[in-house]
PLY file of the C-alpha trace (Angstrom):
ply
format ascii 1.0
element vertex 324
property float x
property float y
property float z
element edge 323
property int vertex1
property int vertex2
end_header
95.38 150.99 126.55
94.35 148.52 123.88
91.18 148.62 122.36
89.24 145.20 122.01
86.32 146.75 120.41
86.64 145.79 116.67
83.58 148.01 114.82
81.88 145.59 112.52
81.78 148.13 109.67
85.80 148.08 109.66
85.71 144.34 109.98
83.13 144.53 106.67
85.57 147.11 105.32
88.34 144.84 104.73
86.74 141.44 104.63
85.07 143.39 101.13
88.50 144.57 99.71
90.17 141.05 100.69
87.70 139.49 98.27
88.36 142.13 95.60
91.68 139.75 95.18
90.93 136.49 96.37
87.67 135.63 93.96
88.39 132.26 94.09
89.88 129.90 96.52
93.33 130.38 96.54
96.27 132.14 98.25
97.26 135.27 96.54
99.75 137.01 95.98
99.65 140.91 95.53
101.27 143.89 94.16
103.29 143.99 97.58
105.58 141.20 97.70
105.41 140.63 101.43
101.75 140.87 101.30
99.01 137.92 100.50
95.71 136.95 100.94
94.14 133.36 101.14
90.20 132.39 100.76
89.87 129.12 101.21
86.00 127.31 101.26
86.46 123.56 102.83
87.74 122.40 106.08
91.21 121.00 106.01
92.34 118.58 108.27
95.74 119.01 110.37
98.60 118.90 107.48
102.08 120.58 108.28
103.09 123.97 107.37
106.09 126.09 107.42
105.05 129.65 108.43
108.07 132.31 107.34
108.60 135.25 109.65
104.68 136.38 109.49
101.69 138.60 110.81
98.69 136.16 109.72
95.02 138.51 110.37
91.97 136.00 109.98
89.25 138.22 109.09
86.46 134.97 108.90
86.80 131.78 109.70
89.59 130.24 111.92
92.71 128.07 111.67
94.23 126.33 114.59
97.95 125.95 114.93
99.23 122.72 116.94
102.89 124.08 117.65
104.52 121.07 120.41
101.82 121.16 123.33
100.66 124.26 122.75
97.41 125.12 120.51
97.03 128.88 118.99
93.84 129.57 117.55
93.71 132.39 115.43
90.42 133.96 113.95
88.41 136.85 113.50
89.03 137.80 117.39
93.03 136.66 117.64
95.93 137.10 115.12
98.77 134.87 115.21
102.40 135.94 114.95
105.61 134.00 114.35
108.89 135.71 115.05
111.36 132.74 113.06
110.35 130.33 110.52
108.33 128.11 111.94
107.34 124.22 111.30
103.95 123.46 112.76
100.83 121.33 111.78
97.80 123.52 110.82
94.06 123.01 111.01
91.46 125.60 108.58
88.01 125.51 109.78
85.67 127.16 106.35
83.13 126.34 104.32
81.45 127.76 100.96
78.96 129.66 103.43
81.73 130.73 105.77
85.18 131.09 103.65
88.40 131.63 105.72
89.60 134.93 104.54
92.97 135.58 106.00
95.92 138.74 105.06
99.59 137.35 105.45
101.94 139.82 106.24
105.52 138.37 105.65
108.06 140.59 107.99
111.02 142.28 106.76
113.50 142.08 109.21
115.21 145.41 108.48
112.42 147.16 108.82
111.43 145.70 112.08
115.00 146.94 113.16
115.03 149.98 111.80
111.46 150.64 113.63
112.80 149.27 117.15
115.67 151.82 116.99
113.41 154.58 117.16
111.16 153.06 119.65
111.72 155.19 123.19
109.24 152.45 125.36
110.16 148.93 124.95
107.01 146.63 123.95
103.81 145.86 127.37
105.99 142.71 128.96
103.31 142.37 131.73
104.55 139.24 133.67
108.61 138.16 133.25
109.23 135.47 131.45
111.80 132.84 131.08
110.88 131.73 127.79
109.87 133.91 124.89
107.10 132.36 122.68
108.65 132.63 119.18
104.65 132.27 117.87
101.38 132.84 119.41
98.37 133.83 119.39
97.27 137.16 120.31
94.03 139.67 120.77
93.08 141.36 117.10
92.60 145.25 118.29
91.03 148.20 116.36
94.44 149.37 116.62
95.84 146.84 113.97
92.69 146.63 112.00
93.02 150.55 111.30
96.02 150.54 109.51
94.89 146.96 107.62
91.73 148.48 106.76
94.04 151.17 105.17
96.47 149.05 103.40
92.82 146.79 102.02
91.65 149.99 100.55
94.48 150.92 98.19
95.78 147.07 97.79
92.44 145.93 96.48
91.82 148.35 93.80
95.83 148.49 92.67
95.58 144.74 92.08
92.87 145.80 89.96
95.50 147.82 88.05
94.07 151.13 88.84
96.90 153.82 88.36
96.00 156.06 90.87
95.87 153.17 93.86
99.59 152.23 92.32
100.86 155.21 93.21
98.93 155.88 96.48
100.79 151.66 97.28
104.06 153.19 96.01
103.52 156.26 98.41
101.90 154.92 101.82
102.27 151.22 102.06
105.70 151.09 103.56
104.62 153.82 106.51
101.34 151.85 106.93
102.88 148.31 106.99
105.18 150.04 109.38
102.48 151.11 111.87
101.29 147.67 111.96
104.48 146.55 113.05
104.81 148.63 115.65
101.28 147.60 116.62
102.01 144.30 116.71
105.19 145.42 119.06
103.10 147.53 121.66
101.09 144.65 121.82
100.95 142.21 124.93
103.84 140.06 123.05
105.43 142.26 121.53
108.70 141.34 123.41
109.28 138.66 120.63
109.62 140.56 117.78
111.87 143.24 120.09
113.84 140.19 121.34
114.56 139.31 117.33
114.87 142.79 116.06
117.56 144.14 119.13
119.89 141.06 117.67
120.19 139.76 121.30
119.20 136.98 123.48
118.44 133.61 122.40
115.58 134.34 120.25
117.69 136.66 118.04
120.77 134.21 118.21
118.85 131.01 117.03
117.20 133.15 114.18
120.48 133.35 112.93
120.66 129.62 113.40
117.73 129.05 111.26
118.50 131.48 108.62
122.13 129.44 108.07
119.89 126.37 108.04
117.35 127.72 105.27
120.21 128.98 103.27
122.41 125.68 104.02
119.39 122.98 104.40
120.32 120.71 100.97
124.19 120.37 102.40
125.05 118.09 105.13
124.45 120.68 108.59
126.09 119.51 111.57
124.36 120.25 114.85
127.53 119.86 116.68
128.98 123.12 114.75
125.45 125.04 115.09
126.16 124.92 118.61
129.41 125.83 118.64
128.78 128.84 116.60
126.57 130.34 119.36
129.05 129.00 121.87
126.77 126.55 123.44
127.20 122.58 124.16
124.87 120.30 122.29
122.80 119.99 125.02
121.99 123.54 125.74
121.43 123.78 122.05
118.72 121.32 121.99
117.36 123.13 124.64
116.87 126.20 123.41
116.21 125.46 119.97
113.14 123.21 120.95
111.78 125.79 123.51
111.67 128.15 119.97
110.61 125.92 117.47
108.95 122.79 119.57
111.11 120.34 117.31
114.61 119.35 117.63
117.41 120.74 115.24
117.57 117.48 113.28
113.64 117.17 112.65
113.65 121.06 111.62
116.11 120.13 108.77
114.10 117.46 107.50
110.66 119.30 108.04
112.36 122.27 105.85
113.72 119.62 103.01
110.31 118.25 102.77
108.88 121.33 102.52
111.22 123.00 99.97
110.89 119.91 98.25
107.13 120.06 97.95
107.39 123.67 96.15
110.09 122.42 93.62
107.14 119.93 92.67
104.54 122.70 92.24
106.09 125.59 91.22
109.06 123.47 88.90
107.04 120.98 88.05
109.48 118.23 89.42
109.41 114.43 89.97
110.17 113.58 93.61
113.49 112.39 92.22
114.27 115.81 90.76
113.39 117.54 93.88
114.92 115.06 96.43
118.21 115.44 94.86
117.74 119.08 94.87
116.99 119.07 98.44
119.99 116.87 99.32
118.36 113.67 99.55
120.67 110.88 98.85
118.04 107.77 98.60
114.81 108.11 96.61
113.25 105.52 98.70
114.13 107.15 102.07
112.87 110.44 100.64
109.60 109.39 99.70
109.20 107.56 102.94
110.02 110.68 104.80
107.51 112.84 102.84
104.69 110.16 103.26
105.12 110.01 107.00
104.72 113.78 106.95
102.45 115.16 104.96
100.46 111.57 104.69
100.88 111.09 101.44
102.92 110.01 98.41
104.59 112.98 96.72
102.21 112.48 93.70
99.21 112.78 95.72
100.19 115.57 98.22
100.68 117.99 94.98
97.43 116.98 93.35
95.79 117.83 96.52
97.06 120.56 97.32
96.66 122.09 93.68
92.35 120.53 94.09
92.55 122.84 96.92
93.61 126.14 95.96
92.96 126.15 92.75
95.73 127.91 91.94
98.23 127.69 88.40
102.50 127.84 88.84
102.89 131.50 89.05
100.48 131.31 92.34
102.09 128.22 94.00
105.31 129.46 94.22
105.21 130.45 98.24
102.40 128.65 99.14
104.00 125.56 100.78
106.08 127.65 102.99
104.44 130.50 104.19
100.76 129.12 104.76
0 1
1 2
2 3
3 4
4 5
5 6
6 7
7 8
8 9
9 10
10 11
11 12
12 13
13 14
14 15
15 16
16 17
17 18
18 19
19 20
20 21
21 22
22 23
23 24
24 25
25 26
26 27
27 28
28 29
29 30
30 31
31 32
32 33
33 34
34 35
35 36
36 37
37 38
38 39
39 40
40 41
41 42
42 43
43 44
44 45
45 46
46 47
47 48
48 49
49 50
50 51
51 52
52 53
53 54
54 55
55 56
56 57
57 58
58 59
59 60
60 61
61 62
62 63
63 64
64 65
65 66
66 67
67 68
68 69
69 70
70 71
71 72
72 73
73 74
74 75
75 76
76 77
77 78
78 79
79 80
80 81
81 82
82 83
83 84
84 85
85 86
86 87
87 88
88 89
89 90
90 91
91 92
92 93
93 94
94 95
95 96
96 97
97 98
98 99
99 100
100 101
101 102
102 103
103 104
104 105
105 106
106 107
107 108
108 109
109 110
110 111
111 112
112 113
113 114
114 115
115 116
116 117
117 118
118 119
119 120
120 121
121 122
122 123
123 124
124 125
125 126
126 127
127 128
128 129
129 130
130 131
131 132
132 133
133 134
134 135
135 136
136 137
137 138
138 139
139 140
140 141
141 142
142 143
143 144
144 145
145 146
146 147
147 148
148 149
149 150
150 151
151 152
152 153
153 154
154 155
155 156
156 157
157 158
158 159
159 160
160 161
161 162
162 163
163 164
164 165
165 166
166 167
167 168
168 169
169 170
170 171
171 172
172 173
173 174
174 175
175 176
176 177
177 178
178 179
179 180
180 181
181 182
182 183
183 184
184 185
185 186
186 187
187 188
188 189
189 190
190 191
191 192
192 193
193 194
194 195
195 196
196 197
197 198
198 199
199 200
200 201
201 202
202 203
203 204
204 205
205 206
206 207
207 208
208 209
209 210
210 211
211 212
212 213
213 214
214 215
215 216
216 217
217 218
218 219
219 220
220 221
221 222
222 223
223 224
224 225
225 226
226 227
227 228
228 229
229 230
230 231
231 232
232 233
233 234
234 235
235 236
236 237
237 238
238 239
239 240
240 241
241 242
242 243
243 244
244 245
245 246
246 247
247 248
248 249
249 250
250 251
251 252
252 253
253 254
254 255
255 256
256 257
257 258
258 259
259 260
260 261
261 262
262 263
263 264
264 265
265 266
266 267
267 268
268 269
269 270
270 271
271 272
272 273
273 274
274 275
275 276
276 277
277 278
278 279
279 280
280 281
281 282
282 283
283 284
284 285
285 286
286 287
287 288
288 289
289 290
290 291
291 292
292 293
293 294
294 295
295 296
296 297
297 298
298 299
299 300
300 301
301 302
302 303
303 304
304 305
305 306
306 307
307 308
308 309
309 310
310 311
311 312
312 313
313 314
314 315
315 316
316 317
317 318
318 319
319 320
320 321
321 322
322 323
């Protein structure tokens, strides 16, 4: 059974530690690497993102995910999950009265296998599917809030640099994150993050697609040889890979260039020449073309927006293009 009811004293709970670290607009990181936070106070209009493997809780206000033909709304009643990186366009609805405050929870793979191992009931799979959902949208239970709420409460004051919450982080925040894992497994969709975890299936197989590709993305990648190395033809390949990631294997590699490029430029401090060559462009022109179509702007503009946005200085830029 999974509780919907969501006490509003636990939802207060963590919405008030949240704010202990993000003050200001901004995404934050923490003292857990594979844990931030993000206030932000304005609407933002659809822009693309490129969402790592990630739990994303929306504590107050909403954002709205446009991933192919399908639209995930995730808010303060629904938390959204991707199982693979994922290139989508995002929407944030806020304001100064009403500021999204949202927890990212990046996933460590290793964990999420080690966790499935000793799992003796496979994740709810209520109606069989063809298809896995690599991302979606999902019901926000007291059951995950519980161990959030937990995590909030010696997170907050830690980042603070109180000793005693530094050791109680050291201590309890790799069981806790762990329990929200295998929340997020029991849950209704659990079944992707089993699917990825169990290294089988075509979920699990084109994760390993897309972690040669992020590893490989500023050398030529042949889509003819990604298919061969899961022993598929082309065609089947573009198959599954679009019912994963809604874009075709092609468009992934440029969305992921763009992208990577974008952080060279605010976390390097790089011209779009620097970072296009770093990214494996070949033609300035072509690249700044690409990135304009994209993110709707020049390469100049798109990082002095995004920095009037957040607010933020280097040291808190450095993910922010990629996982939010």
């Amino acid at each position: 059974m999974y509780n919907r009811i969501m006490p509003n004293e636990q939802i207060k709970s963590i919405i008030k530690q949240t704010m202990r670290i993000a003050t200001t607009p901004s995404v934050r990181k923490t003292c857990l690497p594979n844990v931030h936070v993000g206030r932000i106070e304005k609407h933002l209009p659809r822009t693309p993102v490129l969402y790592q493997p990630s739990i994303v809780i929306v504590l107050q206000g909403s954002k709205r995910g446009y991933i192919g033909d399908r639209i995930c709304t995730y808010d303060a009643d629904n938390y959204f999950v991707t199982a693979i990186s994922m290139p989508f366009e995002c929407e944030t609805f806020a304001s100064e009265d009403n500021p999204l405050l949202a927890i990212t929870i990046n996933i460590e793979l290793p964990v999420l296998r080690e966790l499935v191992l000793q799992m003796d009931i496979k994740p709810r799979r209520d109606n069989v599917v063809k298809v896995i959902e690599a991302s979606y949208a999902t019901p926000l239970t007291a059951e995950i809030l519980e161990p959030v709420e937990r995590l909030m409460t010696i997170l907050a004051p830690a980042s603070e640099g109180s000793p005693e919450a530094i050791c109680d982080l050291k201590v309890l925040s790799g069981q806790i994150l762990r329990e929200i894992y295998y929340r997020v497994l029991r849950g209704p969709h659990g079944i992707a993050l089993y699917a990825l975890a169990t290294r089988h299936g075509h979920l699990s197989d084109m994760n390993s697609v897309l972690e040669y590709i992020h590893e490989k993305y500023a050398s030529e990648i042949s889509v003819d040889d990604l298919a061969r190395s899961l022993n598929m033809s082309a065609t089947m390949f573009h198959q599954h890979f679009k019912e994963l990631t809604a874009t075709s294997p092609l468009q992934y590699v440029k969305s992921l260039r763009l992208h990577k490029a974008k952080i060279l430029m605010l976390q390097d401090n790089l011209n779009a020449s620097e970072a296009s060559e770093r990214v494996g462009y070949n033609s300035l022109s072509q690249f700044s073309r690409e990135f304009k179509r994209m993110f709707g702007n020049s390469p100049t503009e798109e990082v002095a927006r995004t920095r009037a946005i957040y607010g933020m200085d280097q040291g808190e830029l450095e993910e922010l293009a990629v996982s939010r």
